[in-house]
mmJSON file of the N, C-alpha and C atoms, coordinates in Angstrom:
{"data_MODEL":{"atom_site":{
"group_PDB":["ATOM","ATOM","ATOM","ATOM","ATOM","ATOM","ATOM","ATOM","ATOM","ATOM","ATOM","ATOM","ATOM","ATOM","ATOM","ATOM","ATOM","ATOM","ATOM","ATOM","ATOM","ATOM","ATOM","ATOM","ATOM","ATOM","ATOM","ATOM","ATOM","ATOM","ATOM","ATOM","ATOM","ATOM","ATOM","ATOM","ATOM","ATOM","ATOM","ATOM","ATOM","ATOM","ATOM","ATOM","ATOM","ATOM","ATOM","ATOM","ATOM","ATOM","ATOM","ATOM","ATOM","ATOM","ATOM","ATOM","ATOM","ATOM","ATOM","ATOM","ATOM","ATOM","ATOM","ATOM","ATOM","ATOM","ATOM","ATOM","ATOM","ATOM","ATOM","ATOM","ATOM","ATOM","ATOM","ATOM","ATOM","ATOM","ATOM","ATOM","ATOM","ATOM","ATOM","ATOM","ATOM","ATOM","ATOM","ATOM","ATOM","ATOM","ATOM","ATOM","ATOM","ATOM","ATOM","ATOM","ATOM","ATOM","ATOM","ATOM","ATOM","ATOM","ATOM","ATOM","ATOM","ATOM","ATOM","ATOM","ATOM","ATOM","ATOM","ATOM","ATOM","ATOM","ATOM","ATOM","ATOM","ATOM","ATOM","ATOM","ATOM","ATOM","ATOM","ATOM","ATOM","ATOM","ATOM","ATOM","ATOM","ATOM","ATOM","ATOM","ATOM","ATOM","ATOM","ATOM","ATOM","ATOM","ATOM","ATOM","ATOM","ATOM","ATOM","ATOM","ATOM","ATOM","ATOM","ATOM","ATOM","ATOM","ATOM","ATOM","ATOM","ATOM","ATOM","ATOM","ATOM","ATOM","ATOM","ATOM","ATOM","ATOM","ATOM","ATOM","ATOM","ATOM","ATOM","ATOM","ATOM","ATOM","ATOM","ATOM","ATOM","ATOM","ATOM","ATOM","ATOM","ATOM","ATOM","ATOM"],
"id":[1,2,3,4,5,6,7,8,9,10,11,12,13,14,15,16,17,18,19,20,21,22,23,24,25,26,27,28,29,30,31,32,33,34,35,36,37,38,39,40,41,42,43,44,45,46,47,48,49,50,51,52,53,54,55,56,57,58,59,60,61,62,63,64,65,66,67,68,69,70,71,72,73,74,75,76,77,78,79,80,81,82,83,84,85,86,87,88,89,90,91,92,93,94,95,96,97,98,99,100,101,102,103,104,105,106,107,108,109,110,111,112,113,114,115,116,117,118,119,120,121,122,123,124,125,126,127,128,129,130,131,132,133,134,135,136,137,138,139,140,141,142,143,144,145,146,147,148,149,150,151,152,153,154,155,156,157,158,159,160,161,162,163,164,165,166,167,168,169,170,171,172,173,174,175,176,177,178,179,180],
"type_symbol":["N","C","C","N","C","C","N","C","C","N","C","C","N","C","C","N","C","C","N","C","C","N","C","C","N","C","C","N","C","C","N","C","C","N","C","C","N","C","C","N","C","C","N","C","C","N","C","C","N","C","C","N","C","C","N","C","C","N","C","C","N","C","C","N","C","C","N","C","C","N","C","C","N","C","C","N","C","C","N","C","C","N","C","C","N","C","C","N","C","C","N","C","C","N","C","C","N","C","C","N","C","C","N","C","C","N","C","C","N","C","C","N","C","C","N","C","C","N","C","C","N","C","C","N","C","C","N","C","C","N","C","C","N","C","C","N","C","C","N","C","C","N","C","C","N","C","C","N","C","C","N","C","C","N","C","C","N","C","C","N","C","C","N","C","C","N","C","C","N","C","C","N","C","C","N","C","C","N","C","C"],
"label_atom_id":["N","CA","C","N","CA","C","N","CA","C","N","CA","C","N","CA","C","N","CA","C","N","CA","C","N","CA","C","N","CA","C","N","CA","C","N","CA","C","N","CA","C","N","CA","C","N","CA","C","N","CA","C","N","CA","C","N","CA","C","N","CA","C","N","CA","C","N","CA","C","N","CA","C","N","CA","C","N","CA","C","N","CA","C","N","CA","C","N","CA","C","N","CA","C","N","CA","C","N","CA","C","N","CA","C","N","CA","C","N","CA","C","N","CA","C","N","CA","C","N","CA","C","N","CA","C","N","CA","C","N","CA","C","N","CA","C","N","CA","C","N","CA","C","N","CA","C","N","CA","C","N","CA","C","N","CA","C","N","CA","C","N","CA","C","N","CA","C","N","CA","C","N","CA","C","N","CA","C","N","CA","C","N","CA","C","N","CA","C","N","CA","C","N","CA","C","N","CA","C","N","CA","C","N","CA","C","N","CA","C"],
"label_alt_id":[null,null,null,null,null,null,null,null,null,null,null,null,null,null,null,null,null,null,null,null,null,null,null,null,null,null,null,null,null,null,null,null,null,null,null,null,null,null,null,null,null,null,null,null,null,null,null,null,null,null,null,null,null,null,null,null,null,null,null,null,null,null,null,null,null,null,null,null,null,null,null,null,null,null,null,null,null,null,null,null,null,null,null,null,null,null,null,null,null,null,null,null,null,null,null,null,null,null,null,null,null,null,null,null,null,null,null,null,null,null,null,null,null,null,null,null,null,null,null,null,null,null,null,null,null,null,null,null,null,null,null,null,null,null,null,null,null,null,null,null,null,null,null,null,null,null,null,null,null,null,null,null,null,null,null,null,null,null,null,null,null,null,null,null,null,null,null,null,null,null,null,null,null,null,null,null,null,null,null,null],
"label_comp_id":["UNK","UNK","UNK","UNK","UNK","UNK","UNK","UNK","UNK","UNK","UNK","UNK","UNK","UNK","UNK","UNK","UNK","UNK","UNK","UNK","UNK","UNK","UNK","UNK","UNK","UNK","UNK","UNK","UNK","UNK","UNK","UNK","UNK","UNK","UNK","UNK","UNK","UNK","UNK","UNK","UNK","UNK","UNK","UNK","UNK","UNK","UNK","UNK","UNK","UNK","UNK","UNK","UNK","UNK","UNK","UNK","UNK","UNK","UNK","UNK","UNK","UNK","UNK","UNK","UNK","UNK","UNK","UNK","UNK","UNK","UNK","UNK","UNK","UNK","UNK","UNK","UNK","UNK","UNK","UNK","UNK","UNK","UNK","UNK","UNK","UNK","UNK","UNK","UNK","UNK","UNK","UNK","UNK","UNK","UNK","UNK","UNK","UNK","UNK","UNK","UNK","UNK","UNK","UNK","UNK","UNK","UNK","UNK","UNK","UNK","UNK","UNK","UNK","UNK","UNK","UNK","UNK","UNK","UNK","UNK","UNK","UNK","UNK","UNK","UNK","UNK","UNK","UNK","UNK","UNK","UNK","UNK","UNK","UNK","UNK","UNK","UNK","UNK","UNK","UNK","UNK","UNK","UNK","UNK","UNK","UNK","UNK","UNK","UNK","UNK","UNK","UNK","UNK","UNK","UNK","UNK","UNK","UNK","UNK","UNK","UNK","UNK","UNK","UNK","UNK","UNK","UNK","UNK","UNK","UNK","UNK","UNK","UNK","UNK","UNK","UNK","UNK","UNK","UNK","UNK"],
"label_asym_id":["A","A","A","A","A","A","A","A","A","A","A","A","A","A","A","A","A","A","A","A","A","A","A","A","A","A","A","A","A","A","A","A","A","A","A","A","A","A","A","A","A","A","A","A","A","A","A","A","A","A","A","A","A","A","A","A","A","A","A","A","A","A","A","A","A","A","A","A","A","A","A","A","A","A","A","A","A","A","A","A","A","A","A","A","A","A","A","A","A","A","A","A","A","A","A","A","A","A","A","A","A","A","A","A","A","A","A","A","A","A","A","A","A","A","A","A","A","A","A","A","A","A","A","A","A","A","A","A","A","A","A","A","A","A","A","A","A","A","A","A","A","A","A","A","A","A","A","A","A","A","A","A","A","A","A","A","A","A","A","A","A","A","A","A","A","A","A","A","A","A","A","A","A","A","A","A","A","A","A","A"],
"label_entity_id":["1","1","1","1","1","1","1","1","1","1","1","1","1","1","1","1","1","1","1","1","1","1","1","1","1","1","1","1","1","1","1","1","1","1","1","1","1","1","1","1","1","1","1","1","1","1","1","1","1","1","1","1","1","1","1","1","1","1","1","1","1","1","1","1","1","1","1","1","1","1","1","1","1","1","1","1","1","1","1","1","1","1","1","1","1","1","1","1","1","1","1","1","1","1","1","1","1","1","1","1","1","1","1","1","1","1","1","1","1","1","1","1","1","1","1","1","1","1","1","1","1","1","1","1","1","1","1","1","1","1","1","1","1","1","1","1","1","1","1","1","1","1","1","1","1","1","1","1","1","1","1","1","1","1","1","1","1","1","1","1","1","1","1","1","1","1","1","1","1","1","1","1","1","1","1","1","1","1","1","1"],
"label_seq_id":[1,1,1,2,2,2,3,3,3,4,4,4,5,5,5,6,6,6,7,7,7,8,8,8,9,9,9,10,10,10,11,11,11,12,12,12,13,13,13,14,14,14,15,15,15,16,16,16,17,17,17,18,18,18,19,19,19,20,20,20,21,21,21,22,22,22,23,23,23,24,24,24,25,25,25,26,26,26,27,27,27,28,28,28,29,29,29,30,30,30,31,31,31,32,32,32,33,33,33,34,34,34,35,35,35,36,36,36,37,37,37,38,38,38,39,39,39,40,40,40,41,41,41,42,42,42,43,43,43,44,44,44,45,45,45,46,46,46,47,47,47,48,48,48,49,49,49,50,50,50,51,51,51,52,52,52,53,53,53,54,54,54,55,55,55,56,56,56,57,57,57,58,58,58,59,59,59,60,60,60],
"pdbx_PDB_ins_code":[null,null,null,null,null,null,null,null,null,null,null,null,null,null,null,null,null,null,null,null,null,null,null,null,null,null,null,null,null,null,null,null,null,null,null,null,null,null,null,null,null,null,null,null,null,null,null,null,null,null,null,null,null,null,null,null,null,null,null,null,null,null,null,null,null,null,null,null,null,null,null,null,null,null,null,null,null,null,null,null,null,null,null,null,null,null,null,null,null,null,null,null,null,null,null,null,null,null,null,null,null,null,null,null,null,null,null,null,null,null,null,null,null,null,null,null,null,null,null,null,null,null,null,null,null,null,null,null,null,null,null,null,null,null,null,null,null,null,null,null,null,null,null,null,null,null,null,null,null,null,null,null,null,null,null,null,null,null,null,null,null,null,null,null,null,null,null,null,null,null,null,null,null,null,null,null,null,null,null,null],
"Cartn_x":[74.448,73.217,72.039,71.318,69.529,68.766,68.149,66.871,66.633,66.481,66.003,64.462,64.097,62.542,62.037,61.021,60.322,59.845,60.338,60.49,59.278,59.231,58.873,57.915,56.631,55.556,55.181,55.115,54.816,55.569,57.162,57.988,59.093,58.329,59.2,60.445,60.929,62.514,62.695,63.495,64.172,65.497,65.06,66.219,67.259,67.671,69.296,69.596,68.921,68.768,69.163,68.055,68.133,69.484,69.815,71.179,72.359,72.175,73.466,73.509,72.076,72.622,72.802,72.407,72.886,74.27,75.121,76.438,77.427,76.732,77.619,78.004,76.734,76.459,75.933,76.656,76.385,74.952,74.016,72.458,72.318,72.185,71.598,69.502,69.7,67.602,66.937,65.609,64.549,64.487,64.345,64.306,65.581,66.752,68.172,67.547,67.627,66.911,65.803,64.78,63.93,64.404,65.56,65.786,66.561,67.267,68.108,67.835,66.642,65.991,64.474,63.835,62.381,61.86,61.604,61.314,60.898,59.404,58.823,58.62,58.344,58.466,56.625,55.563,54.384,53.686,53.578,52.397,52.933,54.416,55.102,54.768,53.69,54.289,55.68,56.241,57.548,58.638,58.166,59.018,59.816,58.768,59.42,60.426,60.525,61.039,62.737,61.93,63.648,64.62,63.473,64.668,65.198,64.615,65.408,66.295,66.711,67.332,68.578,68.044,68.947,69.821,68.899,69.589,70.781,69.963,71.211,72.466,72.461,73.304,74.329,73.863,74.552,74.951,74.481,75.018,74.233,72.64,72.101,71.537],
"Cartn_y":[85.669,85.768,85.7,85.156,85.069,85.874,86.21,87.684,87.684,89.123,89.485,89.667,89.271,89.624,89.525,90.332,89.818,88.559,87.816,86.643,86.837,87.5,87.944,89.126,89.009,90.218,90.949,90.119,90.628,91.923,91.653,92.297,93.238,92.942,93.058,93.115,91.762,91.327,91.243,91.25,90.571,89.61,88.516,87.536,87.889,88.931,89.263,89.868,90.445,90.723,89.394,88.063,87.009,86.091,86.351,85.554,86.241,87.707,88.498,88.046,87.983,87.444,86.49,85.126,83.544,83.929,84.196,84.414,85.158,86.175,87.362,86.649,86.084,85.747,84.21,83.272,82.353,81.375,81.72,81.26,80.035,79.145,77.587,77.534,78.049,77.977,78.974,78.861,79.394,81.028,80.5,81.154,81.935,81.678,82.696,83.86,83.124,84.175,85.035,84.836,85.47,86.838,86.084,87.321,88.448,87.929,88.696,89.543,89.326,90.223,90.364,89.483,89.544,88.721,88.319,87.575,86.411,85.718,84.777,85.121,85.892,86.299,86.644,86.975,87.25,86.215,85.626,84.977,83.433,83.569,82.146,81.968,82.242,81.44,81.371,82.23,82.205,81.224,80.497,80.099,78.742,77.728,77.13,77.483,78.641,79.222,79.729,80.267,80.364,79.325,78.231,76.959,76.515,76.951,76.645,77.388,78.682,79.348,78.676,78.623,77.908,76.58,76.086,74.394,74.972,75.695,76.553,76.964,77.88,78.805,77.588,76.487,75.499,74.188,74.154,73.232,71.538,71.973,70.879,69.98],
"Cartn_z":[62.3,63.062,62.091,62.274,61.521,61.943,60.627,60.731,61.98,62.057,63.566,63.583,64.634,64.938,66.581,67.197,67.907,68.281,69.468,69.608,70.731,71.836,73.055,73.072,71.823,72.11,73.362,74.268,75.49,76.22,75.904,76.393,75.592,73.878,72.477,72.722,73.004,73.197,71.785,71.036,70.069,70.259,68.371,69.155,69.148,68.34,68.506,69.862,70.748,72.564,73.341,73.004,73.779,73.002,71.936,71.259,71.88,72.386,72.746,74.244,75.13,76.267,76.531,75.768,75.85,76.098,74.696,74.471,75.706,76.042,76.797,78.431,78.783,80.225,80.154,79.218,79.507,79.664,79.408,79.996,79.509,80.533,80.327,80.234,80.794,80.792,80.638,79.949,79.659,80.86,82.228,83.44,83.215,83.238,82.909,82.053,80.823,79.719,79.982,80.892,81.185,82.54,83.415,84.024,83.432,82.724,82.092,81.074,79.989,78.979,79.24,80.34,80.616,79.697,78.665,77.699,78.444,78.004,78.535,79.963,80.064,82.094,81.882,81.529,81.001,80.326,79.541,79.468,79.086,78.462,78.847,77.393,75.983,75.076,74.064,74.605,73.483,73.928,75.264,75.919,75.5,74.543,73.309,72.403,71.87,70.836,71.51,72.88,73.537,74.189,73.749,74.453,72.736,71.986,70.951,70.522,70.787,70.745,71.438,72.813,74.113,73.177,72.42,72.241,71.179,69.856,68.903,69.628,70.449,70.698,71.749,72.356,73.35,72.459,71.383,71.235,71.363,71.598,71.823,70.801],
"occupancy":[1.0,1.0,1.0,1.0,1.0,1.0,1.0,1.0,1.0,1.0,1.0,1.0,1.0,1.0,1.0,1.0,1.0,1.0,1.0,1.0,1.0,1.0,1.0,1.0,1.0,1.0,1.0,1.0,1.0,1.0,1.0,1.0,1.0,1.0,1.0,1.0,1.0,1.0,1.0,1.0,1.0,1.0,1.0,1.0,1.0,1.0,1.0,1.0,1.0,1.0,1.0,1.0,1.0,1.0,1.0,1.0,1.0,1.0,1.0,1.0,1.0,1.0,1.0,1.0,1.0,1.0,1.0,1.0,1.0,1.0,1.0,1.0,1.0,1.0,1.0,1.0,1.0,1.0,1.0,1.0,1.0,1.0,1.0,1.0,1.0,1.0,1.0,1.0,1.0,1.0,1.0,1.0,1.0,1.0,1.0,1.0,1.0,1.0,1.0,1.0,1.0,1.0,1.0,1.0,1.0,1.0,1.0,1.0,1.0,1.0,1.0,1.0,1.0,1.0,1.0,1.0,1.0,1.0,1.0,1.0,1.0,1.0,1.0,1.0,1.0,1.0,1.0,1.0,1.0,1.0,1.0,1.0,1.0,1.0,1.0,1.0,1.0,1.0,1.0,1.0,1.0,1.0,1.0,1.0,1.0,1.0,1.0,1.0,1.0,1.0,1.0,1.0,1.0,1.0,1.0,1.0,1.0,1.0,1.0,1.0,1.0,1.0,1.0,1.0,1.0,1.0,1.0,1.0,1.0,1.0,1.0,1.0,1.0,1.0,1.0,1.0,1.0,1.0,1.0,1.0],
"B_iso_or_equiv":[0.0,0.0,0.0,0.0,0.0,0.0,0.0,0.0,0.0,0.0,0.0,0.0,0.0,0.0,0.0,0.0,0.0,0.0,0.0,0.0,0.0,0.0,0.0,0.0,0.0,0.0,0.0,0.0,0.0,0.0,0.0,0.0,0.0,0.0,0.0,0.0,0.0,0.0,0.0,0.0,0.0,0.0,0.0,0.0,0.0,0.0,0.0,0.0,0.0,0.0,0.0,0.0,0.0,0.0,0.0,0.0,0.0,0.0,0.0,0.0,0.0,0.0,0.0,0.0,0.0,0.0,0.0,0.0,0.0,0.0,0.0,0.0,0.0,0.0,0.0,0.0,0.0,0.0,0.0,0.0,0.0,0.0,0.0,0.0,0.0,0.0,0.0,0.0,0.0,0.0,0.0,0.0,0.0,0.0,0.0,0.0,0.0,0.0,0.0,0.0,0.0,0.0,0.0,0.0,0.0,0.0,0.0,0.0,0.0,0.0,0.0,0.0,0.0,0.0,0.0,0.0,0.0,0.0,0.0,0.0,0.0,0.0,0.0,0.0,0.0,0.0,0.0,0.0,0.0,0.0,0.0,0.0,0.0,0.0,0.0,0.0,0.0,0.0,0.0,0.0,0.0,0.0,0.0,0.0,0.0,0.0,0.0,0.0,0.0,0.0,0.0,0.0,0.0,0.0,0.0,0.0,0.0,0.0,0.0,0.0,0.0,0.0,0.0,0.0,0.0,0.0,0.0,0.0,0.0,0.0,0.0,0.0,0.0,0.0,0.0,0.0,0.0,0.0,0.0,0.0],
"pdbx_formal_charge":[null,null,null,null,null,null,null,null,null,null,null,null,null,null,null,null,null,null,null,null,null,null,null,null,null,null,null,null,null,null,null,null,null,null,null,null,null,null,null,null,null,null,null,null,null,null,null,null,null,null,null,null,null,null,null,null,null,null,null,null,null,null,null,null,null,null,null,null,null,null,null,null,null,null,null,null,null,null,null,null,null,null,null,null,null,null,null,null,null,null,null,null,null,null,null,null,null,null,null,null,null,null,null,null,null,null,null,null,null,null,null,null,null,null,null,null,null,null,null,null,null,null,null,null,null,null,null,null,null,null,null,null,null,null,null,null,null,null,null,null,null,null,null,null,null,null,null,null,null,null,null,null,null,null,null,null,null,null,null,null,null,null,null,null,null,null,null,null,null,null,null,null,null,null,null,null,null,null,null,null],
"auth_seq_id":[1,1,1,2,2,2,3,3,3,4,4,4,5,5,5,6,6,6,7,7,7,8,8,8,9,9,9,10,10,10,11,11,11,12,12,12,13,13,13,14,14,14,15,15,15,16,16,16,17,17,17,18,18,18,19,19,19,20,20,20,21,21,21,22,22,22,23,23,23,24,24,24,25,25,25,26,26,26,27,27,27,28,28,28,29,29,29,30,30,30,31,31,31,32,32,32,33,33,33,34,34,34,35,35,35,36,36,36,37,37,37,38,38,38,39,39,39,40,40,40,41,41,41,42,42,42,43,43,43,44,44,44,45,45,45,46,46,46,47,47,47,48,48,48,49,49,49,50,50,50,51,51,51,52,52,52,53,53,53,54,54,54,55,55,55,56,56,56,57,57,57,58,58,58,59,59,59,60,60,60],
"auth_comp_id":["UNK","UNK","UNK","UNK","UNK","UNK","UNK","UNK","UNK","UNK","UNK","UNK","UNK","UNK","UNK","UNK","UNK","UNK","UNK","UNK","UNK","UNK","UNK","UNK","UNK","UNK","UNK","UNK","UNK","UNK","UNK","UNK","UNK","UNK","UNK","UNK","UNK","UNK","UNK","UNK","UNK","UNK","UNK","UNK","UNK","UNK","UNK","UNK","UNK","UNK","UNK","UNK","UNK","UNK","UNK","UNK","UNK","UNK","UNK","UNK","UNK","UNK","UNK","UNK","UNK","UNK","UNK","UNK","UNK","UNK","UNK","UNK","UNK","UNK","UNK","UNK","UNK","UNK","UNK","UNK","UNK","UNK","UNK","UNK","UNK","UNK","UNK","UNK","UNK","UNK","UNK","UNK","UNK","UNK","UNK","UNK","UNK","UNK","UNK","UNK","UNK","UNK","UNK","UNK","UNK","UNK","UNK","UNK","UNK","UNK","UNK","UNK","UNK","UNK","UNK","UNK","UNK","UNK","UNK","UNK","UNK","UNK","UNK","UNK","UNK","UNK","UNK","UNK","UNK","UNK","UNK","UNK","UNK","UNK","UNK","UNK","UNK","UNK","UNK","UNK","UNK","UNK","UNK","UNK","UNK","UNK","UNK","UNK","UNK","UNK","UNK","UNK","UNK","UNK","UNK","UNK","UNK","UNK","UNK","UNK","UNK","UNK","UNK","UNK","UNK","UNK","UNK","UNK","UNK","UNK","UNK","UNK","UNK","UNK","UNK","UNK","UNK","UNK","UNK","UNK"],
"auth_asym_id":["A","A","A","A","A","A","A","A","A","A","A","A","A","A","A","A","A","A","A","A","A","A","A","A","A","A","A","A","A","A","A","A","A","A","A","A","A","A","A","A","A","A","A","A","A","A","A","A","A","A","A","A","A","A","A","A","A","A","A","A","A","A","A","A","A","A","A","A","A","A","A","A","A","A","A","A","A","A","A","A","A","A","A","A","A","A","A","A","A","A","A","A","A","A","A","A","A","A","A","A","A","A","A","A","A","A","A","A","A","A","A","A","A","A","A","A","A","A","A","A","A","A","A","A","A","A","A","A","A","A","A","A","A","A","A","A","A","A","A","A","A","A","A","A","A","A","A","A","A","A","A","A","A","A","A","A","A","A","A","A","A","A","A","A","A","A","A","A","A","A","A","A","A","A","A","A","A","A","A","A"],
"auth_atom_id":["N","CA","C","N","CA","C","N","CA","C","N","CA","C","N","CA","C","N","CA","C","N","CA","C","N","CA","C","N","CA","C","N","CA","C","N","CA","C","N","CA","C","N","CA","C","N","CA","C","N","CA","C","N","CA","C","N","CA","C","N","CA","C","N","CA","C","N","CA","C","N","CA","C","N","CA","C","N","CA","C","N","CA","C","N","CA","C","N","CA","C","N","CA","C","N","CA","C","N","CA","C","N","CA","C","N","CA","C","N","CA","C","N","CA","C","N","CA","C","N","CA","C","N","CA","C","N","CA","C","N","CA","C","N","CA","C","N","CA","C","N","CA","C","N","CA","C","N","CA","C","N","CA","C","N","CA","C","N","CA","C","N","CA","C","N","CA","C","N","CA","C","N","CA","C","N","CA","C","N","CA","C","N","CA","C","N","CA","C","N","CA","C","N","CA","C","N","CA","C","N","CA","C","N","CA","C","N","CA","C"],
"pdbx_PDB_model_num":[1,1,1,1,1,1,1,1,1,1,1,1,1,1,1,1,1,1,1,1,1,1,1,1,1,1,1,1,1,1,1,1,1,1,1,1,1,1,1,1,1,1,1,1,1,1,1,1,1,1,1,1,1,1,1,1,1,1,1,1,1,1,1,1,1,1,1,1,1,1,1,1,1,1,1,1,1,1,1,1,1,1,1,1,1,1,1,1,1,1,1,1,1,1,1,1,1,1,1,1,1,1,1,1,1,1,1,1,1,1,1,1,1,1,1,1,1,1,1,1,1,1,1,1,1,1,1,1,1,1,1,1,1,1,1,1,1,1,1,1,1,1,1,1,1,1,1,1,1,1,1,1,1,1,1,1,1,1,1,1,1,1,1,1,1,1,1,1,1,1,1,1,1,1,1,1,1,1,1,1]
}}}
């Protein structure tokens, strides 16, 4: 796993939070990730950063 940090100020998700729920529960989209840790659910800019997460963790 890569340094952890605040990905999601709004909601101080961290990525090791949004990397554990890609993995655990499967999440294809931005919106998944957001119900599931809240992250990007507020002001929407991290929401780049978690589709890259999304593409890492899938394989894109």
């Amino acid at each position: 796993m890569s340094e952890d940090y605040i990905v999601c100020n709004c909601m101080e998700v961290y990525r090791s939070t949004i990397e554990a729920a890609i993995r655990e529960k499967g999440l294809k989209t931005v919106e998944e990730v957001g119900d599931a840790t809240d992250a990007g659910t507020v002001c929407g800019t991290c929401q780049d950063e978690i589709q890259e997460i999304l593409d890492e963790i899938n394989g894109k």
